[in-house]
N, CA, C and O atoms as a GROMACS GRO file, in nm:
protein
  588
    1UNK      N    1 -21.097  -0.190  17.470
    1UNK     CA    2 -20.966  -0.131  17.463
    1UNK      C    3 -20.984   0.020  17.479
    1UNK      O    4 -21.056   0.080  17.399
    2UNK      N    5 -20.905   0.103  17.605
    2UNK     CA    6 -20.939   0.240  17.561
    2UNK      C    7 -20.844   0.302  17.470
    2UNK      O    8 -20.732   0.270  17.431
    3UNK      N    9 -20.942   0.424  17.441
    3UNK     CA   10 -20.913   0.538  17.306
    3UNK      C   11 -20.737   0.516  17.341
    3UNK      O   12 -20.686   0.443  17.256
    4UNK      N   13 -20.660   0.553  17.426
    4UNK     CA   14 -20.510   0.572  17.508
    4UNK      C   15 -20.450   0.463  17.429
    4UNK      O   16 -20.360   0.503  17.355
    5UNK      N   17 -20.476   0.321  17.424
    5UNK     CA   18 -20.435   0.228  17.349
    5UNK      C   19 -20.438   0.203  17.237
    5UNK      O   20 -20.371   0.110  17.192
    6UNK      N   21 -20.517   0.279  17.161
    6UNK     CA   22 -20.557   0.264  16.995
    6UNK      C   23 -20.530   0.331  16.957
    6UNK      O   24 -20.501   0.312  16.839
    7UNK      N   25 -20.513   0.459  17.003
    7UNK     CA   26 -20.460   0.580  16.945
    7UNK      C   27 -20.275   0.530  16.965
    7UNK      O   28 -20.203   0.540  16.865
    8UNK      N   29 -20.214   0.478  17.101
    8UNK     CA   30 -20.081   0.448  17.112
    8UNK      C   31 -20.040   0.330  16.982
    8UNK      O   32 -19.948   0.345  16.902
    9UNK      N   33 -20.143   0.203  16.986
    9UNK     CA   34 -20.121   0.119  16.854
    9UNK      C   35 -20.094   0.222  16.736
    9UNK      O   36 -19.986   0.253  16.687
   10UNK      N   37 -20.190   0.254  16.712
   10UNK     CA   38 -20.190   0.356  16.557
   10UNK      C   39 -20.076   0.426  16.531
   10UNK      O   40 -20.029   0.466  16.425
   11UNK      N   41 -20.042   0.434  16.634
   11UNK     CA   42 -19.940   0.566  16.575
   11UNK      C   43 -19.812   0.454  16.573
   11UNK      O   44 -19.762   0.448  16.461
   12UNK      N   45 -19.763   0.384  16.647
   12UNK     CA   46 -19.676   0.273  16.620
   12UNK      C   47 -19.704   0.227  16.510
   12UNK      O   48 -19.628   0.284  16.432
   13UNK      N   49 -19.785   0.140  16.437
   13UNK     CA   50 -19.830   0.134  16.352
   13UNK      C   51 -19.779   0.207  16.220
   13UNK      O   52 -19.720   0.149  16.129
   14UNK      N   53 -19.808   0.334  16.223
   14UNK     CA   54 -19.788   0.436  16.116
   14UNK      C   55 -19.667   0.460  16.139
   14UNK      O   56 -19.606   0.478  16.034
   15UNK      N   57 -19.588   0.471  16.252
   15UNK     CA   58 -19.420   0.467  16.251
   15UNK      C   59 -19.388   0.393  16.167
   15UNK      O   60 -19.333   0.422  16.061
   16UNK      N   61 -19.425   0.270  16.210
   16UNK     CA   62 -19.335   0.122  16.148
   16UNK      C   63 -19.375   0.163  15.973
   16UNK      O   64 -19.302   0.223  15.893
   17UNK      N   65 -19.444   0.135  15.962
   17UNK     CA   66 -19.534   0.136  15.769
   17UNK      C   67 -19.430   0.270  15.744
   17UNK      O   68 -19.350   0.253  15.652
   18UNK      N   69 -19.425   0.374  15.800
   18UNK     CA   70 -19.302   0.503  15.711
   18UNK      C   71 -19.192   0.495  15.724
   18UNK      O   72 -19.108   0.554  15.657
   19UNK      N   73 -19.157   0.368  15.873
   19UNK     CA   74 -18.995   0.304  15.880
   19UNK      C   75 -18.987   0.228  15.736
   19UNK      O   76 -18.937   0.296  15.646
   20UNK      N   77 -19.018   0.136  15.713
   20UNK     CA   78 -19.020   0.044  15.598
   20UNK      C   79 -19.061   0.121  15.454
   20UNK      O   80 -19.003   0.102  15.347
   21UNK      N   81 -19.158   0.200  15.474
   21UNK     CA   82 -19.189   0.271  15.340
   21UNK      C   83 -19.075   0.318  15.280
   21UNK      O   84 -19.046   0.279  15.167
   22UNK      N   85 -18.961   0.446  15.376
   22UNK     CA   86 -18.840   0.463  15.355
   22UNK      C   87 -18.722   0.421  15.341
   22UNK      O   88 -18.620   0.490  15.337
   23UNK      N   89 -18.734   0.258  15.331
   23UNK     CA   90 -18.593   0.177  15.327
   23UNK      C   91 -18.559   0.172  15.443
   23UNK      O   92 -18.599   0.057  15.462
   24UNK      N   93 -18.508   0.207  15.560
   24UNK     CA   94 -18.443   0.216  15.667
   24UNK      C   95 -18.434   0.098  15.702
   24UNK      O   96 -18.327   0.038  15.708
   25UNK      N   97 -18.570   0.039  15.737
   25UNK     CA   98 -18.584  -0.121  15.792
   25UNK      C   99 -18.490  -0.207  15.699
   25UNK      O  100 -18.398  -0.271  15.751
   26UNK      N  101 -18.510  -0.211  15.567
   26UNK     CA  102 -18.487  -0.316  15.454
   26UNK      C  103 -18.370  -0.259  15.366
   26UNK      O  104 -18.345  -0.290  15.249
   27UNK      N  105 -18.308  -0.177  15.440
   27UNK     CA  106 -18.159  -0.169  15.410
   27UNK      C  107 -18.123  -0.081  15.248
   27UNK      O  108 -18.021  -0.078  15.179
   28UNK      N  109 -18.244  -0.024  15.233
   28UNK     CA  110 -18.246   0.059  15.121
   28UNK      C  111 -18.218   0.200  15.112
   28UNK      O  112 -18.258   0.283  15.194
   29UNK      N  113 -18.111   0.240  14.952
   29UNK     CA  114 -18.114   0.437  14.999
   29UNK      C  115 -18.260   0.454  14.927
   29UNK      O  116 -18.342   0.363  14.917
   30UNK      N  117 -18.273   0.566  14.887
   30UNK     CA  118 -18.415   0.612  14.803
   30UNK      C  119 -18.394   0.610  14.659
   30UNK      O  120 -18.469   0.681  14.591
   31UNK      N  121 -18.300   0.536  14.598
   31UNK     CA  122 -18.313   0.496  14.477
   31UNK      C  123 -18.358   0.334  14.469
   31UNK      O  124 -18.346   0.272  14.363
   32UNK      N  125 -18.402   0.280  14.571
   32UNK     CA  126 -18.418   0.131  14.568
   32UNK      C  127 -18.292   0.030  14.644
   32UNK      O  128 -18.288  -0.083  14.694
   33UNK      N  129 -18.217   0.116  14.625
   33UNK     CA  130 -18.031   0.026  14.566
   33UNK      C  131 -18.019  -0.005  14.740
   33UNK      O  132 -18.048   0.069  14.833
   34UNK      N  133 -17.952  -0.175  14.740
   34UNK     CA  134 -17.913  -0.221  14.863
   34UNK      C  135 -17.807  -0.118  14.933
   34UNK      O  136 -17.719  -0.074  14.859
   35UNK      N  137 -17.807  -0.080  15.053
   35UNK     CA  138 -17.681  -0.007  15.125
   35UNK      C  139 -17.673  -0.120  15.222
   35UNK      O  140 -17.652  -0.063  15.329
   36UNK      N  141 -17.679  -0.274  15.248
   36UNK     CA  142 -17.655  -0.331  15.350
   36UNK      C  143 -17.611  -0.466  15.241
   36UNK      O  144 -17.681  -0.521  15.156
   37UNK      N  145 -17.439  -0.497  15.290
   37UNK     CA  146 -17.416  -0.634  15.288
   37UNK      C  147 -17.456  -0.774  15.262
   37UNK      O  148 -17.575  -0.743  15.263
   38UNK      N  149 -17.458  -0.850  15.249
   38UNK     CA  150 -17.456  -0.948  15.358
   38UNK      C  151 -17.358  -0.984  15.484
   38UNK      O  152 -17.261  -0.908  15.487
   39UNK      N  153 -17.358  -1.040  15.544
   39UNK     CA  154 -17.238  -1.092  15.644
   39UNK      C  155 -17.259  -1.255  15.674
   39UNK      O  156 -17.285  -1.311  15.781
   40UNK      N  157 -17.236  -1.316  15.521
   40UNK     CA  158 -17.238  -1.440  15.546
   40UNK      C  159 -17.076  -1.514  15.473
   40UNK      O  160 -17.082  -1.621  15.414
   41UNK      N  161 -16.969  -1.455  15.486
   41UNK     CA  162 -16.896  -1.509  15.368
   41UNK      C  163 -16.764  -1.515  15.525
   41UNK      O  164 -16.774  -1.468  15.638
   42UNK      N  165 -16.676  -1.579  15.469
   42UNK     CA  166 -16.542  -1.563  15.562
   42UNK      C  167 -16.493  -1.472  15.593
   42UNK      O  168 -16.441  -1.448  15.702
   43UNK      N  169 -16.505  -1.384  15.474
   43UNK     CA  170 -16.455  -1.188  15.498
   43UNK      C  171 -16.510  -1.144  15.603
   43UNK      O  172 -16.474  -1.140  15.721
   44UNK      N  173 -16.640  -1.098  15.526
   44UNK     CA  174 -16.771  -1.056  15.581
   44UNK      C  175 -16.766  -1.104  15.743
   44UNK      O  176 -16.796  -1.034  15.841
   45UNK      N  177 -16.729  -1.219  15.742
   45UNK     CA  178 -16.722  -1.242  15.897
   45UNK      C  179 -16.631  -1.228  16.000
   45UNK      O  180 -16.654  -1.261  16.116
   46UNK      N  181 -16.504  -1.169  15.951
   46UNK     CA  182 -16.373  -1.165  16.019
   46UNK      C  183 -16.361  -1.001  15.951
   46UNK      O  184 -16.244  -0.971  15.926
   47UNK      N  185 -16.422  -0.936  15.931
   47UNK     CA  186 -16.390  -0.762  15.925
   47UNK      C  187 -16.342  -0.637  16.009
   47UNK      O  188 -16.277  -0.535  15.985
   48UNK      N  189 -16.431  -0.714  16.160
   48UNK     CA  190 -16.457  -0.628  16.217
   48UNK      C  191 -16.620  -0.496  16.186
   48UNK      O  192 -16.660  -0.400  16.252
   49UNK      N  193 -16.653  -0.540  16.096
   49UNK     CA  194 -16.760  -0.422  16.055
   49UNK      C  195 -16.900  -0.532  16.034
   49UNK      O  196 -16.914  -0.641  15.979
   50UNK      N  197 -17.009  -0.421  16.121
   50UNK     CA  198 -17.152  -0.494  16.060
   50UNK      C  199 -17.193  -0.462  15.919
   50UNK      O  200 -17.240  -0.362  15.865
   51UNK      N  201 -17.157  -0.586  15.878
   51UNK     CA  202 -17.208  -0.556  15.705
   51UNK      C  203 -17.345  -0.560  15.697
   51UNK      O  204 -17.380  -0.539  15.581
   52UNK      N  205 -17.420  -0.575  15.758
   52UNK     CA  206 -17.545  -0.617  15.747
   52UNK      C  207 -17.668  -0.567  15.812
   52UNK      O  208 -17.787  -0.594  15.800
   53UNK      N  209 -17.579  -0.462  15.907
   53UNK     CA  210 -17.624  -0.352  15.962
   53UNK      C  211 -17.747  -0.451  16.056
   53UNK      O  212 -17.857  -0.418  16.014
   54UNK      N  213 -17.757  -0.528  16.134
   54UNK     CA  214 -17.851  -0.571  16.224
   54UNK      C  215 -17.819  -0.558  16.336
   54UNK      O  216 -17.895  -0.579  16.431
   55UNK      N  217 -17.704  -0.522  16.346
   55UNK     CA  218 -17.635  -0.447  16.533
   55UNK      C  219 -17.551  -0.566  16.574
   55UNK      O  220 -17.491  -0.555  16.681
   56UNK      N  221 -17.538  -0.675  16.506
   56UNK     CA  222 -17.398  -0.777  16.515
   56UNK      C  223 -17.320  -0.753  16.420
   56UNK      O  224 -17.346  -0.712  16.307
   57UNK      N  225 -17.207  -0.784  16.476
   57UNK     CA  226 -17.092  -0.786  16.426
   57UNK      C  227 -16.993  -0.914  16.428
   57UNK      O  228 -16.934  -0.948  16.530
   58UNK      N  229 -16.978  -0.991  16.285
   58UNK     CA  230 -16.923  -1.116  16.276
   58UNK      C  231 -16.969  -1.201  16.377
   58UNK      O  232 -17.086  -1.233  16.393
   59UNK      N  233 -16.855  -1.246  16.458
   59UNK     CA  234 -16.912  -1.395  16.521
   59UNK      C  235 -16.991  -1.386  16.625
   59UNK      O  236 -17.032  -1.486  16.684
   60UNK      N  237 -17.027  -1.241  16.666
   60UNK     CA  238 -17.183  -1.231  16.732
   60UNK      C  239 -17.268  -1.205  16.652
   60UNK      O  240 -17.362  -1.149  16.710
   61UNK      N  241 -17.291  -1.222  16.508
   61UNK     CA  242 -17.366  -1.224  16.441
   61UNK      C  243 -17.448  -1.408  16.372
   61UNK      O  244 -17.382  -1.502  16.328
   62UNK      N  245 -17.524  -1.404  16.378
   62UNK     CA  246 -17.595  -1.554  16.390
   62UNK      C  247 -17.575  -1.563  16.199
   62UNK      O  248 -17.558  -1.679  16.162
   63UNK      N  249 -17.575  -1.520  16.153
   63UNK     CA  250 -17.508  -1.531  15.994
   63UNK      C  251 -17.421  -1.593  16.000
   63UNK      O  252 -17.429  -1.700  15.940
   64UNK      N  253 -17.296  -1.565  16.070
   64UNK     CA  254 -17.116  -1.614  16.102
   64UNK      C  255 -17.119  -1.727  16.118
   64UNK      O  256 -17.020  -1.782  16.069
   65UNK      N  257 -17.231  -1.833  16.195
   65UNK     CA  258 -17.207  -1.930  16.304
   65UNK      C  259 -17.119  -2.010  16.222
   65UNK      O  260 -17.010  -2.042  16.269
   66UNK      N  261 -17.165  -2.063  16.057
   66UNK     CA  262 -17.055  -2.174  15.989
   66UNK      C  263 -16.959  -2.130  15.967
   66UNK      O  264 -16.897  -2.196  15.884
   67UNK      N  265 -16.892  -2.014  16.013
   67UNK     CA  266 -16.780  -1.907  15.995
   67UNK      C  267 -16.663  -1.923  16.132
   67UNK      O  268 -16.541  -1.909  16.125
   68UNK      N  269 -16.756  -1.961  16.269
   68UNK     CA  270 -16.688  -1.888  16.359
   68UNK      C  271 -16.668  -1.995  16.418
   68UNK      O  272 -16.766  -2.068  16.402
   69UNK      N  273 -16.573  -2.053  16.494
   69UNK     CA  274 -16.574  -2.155  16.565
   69UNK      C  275 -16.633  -2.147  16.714
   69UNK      O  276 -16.634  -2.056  16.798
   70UNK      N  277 -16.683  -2.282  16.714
   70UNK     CA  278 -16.771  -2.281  16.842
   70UNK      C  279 -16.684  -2.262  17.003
   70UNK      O  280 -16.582  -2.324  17.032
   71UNK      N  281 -16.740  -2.180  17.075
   71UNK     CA  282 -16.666  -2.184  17.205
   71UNK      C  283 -16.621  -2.298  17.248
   71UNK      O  284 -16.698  -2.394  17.234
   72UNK      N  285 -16.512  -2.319  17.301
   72UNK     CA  286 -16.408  -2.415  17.315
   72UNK      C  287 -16.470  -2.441  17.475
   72UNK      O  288 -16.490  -2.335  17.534
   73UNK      N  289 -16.496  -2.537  17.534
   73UNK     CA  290 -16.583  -2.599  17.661
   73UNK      C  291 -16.449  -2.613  17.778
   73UNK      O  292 -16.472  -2.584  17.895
   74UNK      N  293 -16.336  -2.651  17.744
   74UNK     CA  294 -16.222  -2.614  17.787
   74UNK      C  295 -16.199  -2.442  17.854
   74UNK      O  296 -16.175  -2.432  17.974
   75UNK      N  297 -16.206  -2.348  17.790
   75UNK     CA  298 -16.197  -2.251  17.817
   75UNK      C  299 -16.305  -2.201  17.924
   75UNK      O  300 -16.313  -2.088  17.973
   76UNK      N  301 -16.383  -2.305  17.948
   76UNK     CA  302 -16.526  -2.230  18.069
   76UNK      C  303 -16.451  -2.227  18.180
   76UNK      O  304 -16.358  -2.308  18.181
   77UNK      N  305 -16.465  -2.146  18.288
   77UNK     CA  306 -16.418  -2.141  18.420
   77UNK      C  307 -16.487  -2.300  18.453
   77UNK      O  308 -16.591  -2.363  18.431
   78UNK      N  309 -16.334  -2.317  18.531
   78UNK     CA  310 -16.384  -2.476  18.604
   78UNK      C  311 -16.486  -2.440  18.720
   78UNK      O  312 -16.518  -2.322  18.728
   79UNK      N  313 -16.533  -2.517  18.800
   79UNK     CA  314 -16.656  -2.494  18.892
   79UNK      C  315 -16.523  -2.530  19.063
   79UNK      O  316 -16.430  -2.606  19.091
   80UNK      N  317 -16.602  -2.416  19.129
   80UNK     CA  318 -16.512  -2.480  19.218
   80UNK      C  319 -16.590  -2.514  19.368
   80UNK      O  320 -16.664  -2.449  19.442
   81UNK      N  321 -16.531  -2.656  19.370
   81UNK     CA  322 -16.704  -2.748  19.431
   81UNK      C  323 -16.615  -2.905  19.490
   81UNK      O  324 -16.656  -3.021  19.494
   82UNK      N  325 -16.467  -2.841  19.534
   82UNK     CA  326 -16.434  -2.964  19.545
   82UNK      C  327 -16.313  -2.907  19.662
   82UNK      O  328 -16.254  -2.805  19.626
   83UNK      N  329 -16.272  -2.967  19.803
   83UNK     CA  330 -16.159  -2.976  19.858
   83UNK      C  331 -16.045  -2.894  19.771
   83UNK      O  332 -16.026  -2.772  19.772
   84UNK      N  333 -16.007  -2.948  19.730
   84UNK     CA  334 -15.870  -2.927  19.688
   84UNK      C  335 -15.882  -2.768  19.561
   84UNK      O  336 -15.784  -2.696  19.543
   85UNK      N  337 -15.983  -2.748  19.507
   85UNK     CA  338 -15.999  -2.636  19.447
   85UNK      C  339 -16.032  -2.529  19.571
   85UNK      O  340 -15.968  -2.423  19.576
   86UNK      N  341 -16.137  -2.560  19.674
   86UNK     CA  342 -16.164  -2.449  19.771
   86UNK      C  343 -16.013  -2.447  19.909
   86UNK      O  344 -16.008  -2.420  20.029
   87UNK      N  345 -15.924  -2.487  19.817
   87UNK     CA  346 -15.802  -2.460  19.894
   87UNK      C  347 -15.673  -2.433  19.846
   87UNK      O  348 -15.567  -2.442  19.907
   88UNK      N  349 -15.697  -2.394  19.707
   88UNK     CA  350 -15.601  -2.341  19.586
   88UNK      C  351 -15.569  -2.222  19.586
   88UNK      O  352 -15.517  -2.184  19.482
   89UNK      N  353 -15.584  -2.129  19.685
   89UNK     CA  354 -15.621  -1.973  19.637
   89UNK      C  355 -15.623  -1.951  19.451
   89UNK      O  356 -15.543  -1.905  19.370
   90UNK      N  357 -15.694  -1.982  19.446
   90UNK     CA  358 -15.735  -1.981  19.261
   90UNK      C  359 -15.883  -1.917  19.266
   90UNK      O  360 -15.950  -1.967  19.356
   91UNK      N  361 -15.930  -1.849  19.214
   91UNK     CA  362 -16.068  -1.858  19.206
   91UNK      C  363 -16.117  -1.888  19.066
   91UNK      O  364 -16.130  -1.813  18.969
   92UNK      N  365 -16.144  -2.043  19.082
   92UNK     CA  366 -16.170  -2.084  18.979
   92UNK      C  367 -16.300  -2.079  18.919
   92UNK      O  368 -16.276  -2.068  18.799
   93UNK      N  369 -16.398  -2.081  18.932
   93UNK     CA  370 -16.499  -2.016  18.869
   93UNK      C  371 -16.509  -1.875  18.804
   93UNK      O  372 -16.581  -1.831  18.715
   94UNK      N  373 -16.439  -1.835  18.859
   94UNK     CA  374 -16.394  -1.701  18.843
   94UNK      C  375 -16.550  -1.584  18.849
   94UNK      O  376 -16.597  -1.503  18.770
   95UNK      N  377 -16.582  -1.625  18.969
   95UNK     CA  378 -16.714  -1.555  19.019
   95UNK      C  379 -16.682  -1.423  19.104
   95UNK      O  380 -16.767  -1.354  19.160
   96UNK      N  381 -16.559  -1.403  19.105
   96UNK     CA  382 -16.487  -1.299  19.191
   96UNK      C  383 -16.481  -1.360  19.327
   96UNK      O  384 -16.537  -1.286  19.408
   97UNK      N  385 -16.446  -1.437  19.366
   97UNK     CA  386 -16.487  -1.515  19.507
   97UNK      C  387 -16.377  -1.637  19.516
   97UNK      O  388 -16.370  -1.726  19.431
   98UNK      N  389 -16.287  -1.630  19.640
   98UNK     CA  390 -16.161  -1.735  19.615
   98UNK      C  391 -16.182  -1.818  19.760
   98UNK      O  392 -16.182  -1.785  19.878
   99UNK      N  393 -16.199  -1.934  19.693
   99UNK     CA  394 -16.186  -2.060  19.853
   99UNK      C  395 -16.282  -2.045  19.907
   99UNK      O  396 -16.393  -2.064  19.856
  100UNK      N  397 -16.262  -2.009  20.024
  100UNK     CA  398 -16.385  -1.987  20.124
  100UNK      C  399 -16.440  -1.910  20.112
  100UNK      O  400 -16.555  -1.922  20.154
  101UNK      N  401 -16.407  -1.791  20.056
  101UNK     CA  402 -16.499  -1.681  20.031
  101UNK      C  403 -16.597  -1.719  19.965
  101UNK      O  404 -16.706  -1.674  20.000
  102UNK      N  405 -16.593  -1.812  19.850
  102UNK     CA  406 -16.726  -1.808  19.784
  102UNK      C  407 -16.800  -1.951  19.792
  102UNK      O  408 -16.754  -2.065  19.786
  103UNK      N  409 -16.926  -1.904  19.806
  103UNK     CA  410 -17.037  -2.003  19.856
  103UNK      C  411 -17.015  -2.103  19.780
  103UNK      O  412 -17.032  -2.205  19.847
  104UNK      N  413 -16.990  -2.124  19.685
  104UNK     CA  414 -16.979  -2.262  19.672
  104UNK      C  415 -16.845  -2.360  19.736
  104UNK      O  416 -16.823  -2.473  19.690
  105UNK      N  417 -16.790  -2.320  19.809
  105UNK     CA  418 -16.740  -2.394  19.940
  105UNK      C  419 -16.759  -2.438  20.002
  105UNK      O  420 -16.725  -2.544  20.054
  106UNK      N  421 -16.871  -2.314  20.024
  106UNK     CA  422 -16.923  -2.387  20.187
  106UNK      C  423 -16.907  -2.504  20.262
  106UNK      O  424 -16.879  -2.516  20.381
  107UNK      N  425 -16.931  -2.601  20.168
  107UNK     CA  426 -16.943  -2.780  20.233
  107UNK      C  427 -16.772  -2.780  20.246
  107UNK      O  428 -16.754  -2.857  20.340
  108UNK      N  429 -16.646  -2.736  20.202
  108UNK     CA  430 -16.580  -2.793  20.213
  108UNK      C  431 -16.463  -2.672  20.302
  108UNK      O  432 -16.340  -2.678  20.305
  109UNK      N  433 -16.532  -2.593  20.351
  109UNK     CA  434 -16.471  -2.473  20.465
  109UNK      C  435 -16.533  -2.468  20.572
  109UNK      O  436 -16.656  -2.475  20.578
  110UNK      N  437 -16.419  -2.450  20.726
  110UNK     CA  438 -16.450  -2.498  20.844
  110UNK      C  439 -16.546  -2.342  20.849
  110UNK      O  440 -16.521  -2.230  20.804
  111UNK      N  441 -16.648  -2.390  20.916
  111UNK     CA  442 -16.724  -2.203  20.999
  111UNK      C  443 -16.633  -2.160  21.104
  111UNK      O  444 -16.589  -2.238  21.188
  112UNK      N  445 -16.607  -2.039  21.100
  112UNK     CA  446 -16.518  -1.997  21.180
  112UNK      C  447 -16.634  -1.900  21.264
  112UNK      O  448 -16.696  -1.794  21.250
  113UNK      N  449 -16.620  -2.002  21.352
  113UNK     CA  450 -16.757  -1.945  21.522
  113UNK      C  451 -16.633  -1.870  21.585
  113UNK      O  452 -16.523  -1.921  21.561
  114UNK      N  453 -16.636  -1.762  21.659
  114UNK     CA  454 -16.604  -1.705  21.778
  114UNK      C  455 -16.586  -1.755  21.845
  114UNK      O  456 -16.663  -1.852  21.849
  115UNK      N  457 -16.479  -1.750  21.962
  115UNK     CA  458 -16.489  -1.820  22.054
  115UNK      C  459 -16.554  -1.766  22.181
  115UNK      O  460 -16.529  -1.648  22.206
  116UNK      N  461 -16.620  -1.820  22.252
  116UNK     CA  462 -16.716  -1.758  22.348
  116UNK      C  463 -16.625  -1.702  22.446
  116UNK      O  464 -16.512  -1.748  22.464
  117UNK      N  465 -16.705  -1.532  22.559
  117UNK     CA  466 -16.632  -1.474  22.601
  117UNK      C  467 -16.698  -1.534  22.760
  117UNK      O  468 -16.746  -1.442  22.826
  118UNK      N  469 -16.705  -1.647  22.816
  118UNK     CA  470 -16.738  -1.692  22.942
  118UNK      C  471 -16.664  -1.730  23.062
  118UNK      O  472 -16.735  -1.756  23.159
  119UNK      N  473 -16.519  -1.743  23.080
  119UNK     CA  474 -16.457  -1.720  23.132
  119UNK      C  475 -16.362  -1.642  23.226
  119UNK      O  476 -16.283  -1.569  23.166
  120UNK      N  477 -16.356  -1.642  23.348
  120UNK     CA  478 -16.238  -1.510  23.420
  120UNK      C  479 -16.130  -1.504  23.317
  120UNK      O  480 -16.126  -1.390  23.272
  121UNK      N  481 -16.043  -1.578  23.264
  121UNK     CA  482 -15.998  -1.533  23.227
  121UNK      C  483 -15.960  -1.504  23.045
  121UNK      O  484 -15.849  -1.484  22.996
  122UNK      N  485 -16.093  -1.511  22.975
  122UNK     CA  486 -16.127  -1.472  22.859
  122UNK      C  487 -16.228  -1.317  22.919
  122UNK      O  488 -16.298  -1.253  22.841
  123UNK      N  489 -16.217  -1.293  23.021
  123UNK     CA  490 -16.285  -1.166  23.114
  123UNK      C  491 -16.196  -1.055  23.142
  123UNK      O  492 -16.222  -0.946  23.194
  124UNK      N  493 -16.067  -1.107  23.093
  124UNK     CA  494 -15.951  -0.999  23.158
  124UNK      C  495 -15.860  -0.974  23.040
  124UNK      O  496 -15.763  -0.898  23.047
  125UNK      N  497 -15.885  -1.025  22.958
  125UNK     CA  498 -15.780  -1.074  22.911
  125UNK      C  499 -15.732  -0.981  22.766
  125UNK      O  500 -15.634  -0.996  22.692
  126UNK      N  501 -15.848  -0.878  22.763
  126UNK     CA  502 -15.837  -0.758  22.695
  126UNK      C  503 -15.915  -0.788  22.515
  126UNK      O  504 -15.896  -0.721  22.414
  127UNK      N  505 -15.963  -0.856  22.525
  127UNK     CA  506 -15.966  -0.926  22.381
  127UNK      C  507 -16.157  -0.938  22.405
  127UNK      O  508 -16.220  -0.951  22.510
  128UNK      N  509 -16.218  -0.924  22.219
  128UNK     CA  510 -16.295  -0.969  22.233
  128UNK      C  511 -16.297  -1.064  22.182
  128UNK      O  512 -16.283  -1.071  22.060
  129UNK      N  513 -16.316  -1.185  22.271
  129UNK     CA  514 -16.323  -1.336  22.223
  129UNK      C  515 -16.434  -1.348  22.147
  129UNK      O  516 -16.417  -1.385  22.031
  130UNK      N  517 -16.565  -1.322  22.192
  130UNK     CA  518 -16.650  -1.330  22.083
  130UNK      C  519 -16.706  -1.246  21.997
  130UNK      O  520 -16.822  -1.260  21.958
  131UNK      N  521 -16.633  -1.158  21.963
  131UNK     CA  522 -16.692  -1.057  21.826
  131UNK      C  523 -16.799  -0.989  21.853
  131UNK      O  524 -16.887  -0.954  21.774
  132UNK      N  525 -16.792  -0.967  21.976
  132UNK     CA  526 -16.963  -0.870  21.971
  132UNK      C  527 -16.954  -0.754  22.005
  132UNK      O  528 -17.039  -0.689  22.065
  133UNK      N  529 -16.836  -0.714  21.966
  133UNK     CA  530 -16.848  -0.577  21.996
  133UNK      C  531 -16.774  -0.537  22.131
  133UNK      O  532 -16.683  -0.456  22.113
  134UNK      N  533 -16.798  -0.583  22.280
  134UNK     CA  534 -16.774  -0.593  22.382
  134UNK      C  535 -16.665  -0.685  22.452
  134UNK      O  536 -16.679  -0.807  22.461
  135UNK      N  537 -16.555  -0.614  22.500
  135UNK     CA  538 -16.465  -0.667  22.538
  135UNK      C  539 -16.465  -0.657  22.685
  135UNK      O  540 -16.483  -0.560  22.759
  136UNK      N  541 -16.432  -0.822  22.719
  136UNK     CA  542 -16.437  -0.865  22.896
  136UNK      C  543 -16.489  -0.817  22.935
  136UNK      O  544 -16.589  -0.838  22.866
  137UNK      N  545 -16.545  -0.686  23.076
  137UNK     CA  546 -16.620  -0.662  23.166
  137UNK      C  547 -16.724  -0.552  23.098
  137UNK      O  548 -16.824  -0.509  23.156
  138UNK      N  549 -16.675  -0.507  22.933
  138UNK     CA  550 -16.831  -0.447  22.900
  138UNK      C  551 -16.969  -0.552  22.806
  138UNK      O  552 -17.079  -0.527  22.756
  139UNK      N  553 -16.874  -0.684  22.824
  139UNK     CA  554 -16.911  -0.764  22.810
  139UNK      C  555 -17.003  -0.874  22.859
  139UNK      O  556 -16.964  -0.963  22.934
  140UNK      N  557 -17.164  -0.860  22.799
  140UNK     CA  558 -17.228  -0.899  22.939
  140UNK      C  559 -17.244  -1.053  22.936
  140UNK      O  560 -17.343  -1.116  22.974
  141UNK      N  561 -17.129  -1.102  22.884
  141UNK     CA  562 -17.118  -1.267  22.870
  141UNK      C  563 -17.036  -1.253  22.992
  141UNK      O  564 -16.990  -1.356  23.042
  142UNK      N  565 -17.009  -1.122  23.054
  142UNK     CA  566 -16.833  -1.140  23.128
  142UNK      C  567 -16.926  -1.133  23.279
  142UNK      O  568 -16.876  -1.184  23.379
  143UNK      N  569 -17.061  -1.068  23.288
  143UNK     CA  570 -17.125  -1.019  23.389
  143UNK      C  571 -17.092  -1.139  23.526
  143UNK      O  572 -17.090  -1.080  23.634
  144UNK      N  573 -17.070  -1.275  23.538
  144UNK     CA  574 -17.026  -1.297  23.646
  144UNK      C  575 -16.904  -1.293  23.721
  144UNK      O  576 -16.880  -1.296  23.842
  145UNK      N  577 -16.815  -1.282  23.594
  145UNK     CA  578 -16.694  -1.269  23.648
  145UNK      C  579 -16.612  -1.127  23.644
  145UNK      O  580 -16.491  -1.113  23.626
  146UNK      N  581 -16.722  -1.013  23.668
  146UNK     CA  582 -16.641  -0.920  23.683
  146UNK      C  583 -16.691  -0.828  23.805
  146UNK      O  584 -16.796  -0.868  23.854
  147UNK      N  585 -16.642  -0.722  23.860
  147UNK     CA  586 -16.712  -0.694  23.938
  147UNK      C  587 -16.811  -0.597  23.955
  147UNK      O  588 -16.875  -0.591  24.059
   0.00000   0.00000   0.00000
């Protein structure tokens, strides 16, 4: 192990042992006397305040759990993975993504291909039929039919 690591242990080390020496960790002022809660009671768990000072607060606090009622499975965003949802404008997953927009569609949204620009008169016709940028004769799908 080099010196860089034993010297970095140690001193962590000696942090932690004067964190705890001073109460801080174990919720003590410097007369001994508790300054931390519990947060296990119905109050304690519906306050709004960390009684217990561990950086949760009530029902994100793992103390609460026989306190707090369990997430309701109902309330999950439905999955949307089916015809008739990828044609709801709903975005039901609620992944920020509605219908076709979001990949989990895919299987049930047509691909929308371009239509190819190979024709005289998809060549004239002022339009780029196929999305590339190039419309009819700068179009080198258009190169036979133009002059």
């Amino acid at each position: 192990m080099s010196v860089k690591r034993i010297f970095l242990l140690t001193a962590i080390i000696v942090s932690m042992l004067s964190f705890i020496t001073t109460g801080a960790l174990i919720g003590c002022d410097s007369g001994g006397n508790s300054t931390s809660e519990y947060e296990n009671t119905k109050e304690t768990c519906s306050d709004g305040i960390d009684n217990d000072q561990d950086g949760f607060t009530d029902c994100e606090d793992w103390d609460c759990d026989s306190f707090c009622p369990e997430e309701d499975p109902e309330e999950d965003p439905e999955e949307e993975n089916t015809a008739d949802k990828c044609s709801d404008g709903i975005d039901n997953d609620q992944d920020g993504f509605t219908d076709c927009e979001d990949w989990d569609c895919d299987s049930f949204c047509p691909e929308e291909d371009p239509e190819e620009e190979n024709t005289a008169d998809k060549c004239s016709d002022g339009i780029d039929n196929d999305q590339d940028g190039f419309t009819d004769c700068e179009d080198w799908d258009c190169d036979s039919f133009c002059p």
